[in-house]
PyMOL CGO cylinders between C-alpha atoms (Angstrom):
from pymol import cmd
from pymol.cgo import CYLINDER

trace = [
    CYLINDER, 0.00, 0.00, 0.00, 1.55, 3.60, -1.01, 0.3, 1, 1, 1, 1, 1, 1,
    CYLINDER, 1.55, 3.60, -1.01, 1.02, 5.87, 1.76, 0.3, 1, 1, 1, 1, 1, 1,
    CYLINDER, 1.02, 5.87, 1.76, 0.15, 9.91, 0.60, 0.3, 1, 1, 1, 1, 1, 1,
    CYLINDER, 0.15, 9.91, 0.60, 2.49, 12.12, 1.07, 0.3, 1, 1, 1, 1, 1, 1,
    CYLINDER, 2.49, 12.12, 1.07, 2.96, 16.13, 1.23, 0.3, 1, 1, 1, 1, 1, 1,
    CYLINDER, 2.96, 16.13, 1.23, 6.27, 16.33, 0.55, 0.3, 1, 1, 1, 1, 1, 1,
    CYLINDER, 6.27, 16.33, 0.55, 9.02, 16.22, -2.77, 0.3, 1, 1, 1, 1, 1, 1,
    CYLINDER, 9.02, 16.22, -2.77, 12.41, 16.76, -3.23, 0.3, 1, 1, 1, 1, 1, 1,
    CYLINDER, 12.41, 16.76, -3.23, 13.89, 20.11, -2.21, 0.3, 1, 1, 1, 1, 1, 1,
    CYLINDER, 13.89, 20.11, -2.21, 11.27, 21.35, 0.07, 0.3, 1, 1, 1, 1, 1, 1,
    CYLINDER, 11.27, 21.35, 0.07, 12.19, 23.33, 3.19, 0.3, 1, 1, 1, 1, 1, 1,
    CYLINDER, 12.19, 23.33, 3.19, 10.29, 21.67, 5.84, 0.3, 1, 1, 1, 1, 1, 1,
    CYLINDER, 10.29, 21.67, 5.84, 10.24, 22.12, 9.61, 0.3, 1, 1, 1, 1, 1, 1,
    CYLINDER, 10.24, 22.12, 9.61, 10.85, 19.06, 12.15, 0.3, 1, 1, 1, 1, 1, 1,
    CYLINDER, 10.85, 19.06, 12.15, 7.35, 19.37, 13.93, 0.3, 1, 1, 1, 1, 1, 1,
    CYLINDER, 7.35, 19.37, 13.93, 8.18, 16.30, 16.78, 0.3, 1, 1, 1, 1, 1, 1,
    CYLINDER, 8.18, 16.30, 16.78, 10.74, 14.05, 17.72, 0.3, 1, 1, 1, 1, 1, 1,
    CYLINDER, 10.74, 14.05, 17.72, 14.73, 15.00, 18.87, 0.3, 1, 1, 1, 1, 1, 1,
    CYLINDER, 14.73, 15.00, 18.87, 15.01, 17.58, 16.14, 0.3, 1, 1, 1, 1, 1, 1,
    CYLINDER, 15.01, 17.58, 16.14, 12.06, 19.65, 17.24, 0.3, 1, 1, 1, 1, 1, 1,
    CYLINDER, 12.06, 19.65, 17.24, 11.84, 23.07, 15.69, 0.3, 1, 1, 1, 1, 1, 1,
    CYLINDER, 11.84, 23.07, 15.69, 14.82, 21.90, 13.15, 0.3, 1, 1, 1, 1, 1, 1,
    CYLINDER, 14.82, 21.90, 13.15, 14.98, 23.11, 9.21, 0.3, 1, 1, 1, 1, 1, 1,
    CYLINDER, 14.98, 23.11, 9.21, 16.04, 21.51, 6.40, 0.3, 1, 1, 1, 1, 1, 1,
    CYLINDER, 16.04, 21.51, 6.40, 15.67, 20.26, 2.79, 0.3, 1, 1, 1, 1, 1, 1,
    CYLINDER, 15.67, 20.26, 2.79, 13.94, 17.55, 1.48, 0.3, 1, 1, 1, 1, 1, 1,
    CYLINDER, 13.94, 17.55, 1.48, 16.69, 14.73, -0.09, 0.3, 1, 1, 1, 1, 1, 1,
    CYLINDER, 16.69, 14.73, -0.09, 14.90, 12.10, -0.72, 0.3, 1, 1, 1, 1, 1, 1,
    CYLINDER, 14.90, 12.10, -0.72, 11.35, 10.94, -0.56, 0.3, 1, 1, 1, 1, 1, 1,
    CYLINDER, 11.35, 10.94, -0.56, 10.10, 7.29, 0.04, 0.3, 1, 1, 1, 1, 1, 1,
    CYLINDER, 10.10, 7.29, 0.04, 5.97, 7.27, -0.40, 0.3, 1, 1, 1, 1, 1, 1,
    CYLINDER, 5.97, 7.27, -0.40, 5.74, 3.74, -0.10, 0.3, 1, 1, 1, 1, 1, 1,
    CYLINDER, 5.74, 3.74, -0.10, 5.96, 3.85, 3.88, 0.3, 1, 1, 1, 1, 1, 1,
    CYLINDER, 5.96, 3.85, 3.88, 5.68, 7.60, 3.91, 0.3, 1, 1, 1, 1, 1, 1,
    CYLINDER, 5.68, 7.60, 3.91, 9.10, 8.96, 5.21, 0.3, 1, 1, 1, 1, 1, 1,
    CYLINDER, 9.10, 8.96, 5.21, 11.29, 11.43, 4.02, 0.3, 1, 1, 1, 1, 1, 1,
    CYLINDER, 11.29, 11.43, 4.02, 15.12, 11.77, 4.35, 0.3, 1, 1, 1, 1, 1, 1,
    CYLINDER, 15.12, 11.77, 4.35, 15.84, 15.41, 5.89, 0.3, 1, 1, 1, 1, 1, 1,
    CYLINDER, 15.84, 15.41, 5.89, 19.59, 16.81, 5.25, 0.3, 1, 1, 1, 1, 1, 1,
    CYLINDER, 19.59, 16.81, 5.25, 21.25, 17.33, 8.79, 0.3, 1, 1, 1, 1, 1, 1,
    CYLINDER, 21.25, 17.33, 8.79, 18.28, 15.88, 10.65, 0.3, 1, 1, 1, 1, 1, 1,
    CYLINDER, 18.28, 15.88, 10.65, 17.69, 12.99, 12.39, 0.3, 1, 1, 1, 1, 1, 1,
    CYLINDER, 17.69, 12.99, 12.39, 21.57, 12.12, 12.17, 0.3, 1, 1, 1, 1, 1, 1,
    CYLINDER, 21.57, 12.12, 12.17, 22.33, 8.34, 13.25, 0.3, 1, 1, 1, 1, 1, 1,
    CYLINDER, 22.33, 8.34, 13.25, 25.49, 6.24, 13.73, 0.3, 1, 1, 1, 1, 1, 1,
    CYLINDER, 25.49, 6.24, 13.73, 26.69, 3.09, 11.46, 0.3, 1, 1, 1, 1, 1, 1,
    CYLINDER, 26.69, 3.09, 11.46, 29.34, 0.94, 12.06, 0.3, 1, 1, 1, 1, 1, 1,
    CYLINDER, 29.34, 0.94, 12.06, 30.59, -0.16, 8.91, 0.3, 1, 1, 1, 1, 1, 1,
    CYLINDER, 30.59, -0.16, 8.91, 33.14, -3.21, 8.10, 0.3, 1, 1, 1, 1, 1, 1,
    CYLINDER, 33.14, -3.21, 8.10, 35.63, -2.17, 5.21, 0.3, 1, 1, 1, 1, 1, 1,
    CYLINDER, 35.63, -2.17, 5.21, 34.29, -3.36, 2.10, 0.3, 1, 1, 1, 1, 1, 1,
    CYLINDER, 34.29, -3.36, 2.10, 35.06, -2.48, -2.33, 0.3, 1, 1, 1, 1, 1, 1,
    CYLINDER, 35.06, -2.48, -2.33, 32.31, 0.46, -1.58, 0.3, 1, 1, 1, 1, 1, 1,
    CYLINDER, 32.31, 0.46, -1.58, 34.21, 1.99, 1.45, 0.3, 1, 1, 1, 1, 1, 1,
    CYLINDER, 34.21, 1.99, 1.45, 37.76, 1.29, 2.09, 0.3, 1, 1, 1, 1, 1, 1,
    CYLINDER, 37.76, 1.29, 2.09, 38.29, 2.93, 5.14, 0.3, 1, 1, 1, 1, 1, 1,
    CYLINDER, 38.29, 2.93, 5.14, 35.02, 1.48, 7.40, 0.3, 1, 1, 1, 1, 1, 1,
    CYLINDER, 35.02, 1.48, 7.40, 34.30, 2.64, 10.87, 0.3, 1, 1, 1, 1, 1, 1,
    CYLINDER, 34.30, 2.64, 10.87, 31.82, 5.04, 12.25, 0.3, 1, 1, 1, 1, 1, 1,
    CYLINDER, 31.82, 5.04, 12.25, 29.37, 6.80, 9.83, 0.3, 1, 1, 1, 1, 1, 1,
    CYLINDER, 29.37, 6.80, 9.83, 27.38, 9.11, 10.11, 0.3, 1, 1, 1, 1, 1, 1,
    CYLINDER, 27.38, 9.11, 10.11, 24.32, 9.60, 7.98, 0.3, 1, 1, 1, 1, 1, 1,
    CYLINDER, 24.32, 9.60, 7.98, 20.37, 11.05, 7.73, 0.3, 1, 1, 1, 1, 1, 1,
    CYLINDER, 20.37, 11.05, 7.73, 17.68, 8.37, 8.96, 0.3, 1, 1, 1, 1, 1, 1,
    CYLINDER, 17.68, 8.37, 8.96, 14.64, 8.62, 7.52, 0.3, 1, 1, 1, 1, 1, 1,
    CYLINDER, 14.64, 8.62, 7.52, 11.65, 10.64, 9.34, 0.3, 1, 1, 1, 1, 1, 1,
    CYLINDER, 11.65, 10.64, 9.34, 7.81, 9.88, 9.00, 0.3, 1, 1, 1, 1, 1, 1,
    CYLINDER, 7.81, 9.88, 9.00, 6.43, 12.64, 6.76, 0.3, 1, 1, 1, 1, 1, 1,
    CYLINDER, 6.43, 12.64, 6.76, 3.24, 13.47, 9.34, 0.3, 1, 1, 1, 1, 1, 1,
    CYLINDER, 3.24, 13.47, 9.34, 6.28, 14.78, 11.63, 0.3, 1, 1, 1, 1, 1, 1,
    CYLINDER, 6.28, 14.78, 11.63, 7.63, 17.54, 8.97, 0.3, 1, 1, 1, 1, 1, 1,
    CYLINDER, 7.63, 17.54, 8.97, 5.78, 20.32, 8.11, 0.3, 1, 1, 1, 1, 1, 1,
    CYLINDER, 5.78, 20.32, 8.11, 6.65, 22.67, 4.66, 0.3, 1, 1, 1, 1, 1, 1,
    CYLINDER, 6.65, 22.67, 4.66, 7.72, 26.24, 4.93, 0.3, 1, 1, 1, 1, 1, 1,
    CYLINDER, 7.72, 26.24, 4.93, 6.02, 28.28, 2.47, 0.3, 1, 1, 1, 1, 1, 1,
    CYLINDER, 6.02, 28.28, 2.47, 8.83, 29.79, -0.27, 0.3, 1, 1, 1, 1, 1, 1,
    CYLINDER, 8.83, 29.79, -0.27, 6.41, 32.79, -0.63, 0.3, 1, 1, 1, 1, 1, 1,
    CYLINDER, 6.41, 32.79, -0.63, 5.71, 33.72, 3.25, 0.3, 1, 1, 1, 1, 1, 1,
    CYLINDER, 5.71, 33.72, 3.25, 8.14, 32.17, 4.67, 0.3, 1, 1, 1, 1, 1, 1,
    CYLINDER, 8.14, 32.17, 4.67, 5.84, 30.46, 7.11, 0.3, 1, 1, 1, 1, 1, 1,
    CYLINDER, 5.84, 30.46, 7.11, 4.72, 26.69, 8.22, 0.3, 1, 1, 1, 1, 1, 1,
    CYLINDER, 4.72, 26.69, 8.22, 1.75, 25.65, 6.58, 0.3, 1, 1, 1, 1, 1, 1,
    CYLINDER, 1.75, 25.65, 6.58, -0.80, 22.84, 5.56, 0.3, 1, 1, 1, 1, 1, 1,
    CYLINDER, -0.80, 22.84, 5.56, -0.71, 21.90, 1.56, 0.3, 1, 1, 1, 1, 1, 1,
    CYLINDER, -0.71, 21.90, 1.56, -3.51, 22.13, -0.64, 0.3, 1, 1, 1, 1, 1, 1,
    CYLINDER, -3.51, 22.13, -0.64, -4.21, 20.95, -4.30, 0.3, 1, 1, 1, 1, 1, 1,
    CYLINDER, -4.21, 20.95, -4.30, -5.40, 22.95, -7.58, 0.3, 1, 1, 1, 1, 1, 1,
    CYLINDER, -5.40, 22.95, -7.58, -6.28, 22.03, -10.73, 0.3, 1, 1, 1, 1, 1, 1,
    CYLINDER, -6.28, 22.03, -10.73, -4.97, 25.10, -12.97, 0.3, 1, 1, 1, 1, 1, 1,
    CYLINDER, -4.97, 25.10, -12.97, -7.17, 25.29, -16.12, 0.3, 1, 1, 1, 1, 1, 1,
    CYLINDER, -7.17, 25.29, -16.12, -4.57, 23.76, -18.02, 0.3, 1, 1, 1, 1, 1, 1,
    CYLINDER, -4.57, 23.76, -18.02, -5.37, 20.79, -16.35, 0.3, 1, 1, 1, 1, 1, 1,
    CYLINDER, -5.37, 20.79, -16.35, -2.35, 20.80, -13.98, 0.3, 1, 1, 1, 1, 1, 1,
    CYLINDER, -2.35, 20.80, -13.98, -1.98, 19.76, -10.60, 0.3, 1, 1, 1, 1, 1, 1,
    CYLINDER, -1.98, 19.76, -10.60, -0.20, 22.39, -8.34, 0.3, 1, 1, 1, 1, 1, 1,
    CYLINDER, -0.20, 22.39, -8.34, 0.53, 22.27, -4.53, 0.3, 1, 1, 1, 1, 1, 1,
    CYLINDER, 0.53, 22.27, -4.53, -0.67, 25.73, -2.56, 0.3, 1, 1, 1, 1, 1, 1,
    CYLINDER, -0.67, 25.73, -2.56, -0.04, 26.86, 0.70, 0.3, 1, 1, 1, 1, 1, 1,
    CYLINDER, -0.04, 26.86, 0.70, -3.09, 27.16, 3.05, 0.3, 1, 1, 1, 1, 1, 1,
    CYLINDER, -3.09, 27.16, 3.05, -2.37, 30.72, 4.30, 0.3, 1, 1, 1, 1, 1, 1,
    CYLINDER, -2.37, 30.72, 4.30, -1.40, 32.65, 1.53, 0.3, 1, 1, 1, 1, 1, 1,
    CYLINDER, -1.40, 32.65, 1.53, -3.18, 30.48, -1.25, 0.3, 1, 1, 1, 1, 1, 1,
    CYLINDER, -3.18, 30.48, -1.25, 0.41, 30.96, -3.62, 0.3, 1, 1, 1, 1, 1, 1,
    CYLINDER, 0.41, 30.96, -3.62, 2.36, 28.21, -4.98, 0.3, 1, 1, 1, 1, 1, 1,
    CYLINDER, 2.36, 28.21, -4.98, 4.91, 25.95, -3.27, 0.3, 1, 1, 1, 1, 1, 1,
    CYLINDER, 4.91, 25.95, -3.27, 6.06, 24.52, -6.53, 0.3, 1, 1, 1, 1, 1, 1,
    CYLINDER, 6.06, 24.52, -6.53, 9.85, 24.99, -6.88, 0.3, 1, 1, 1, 1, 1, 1,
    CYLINDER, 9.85, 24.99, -6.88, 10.69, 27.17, -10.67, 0.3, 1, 1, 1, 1, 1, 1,
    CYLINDER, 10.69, 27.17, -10.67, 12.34, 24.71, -13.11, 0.3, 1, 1, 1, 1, 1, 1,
]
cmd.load_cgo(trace, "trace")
């Protein structure tokens, strides 16, 4: 079952519960089959690692863990605020995501 989710790459989106309460960061990577996200600089966790072809040196790494999306909330590009995400069908027929307090667009410019 694919969970929904709010979130895509390169969103700013604020840590709403856990360790790294009140934390900011951008989006990396998105999985929507169990609905977690991968925050850069949040949630850091420790690996020990055995030498292997991939990593010569092994040891202690460091890396993102993966955070359930309901816990991360998106800061609005526009104001600059936390806020819900809504859905609208432009008349072109597109889907676009909208912030619920200023009604603008949270869709990054490509």
């Amino acid at each position: 079952m694919r969970a929904k989710t709010h979130l895509k790459i390169n969103d700013q989106v604020e840590v709403l519960a856990g360790k790294d309460k009140g934390r900011v960061g951008k989006v990396i990577k998105v999985n929507a089959n169990d609905g977690t996200a991968i925050v850069e600089k949040i949630n850091m966790i420790k690996r020990h690692t055995k030498p292997s072809q991939m990593n010569q040196q092994g040891g202690i790494i460091e890396k993102e863990a993966p955070i359930h999306a309901s816990n991360l909330m998106l800061i609005c590009p526009k104001c600059s605020k936390t806020a819900r995400v809504g859905k609208k069908i432009l008349d072109d027929g597109s889907k676009i995501r909208t912030c619920k307090k200023c009604s603008e667009s949270v869709e990054a410019k490509s």
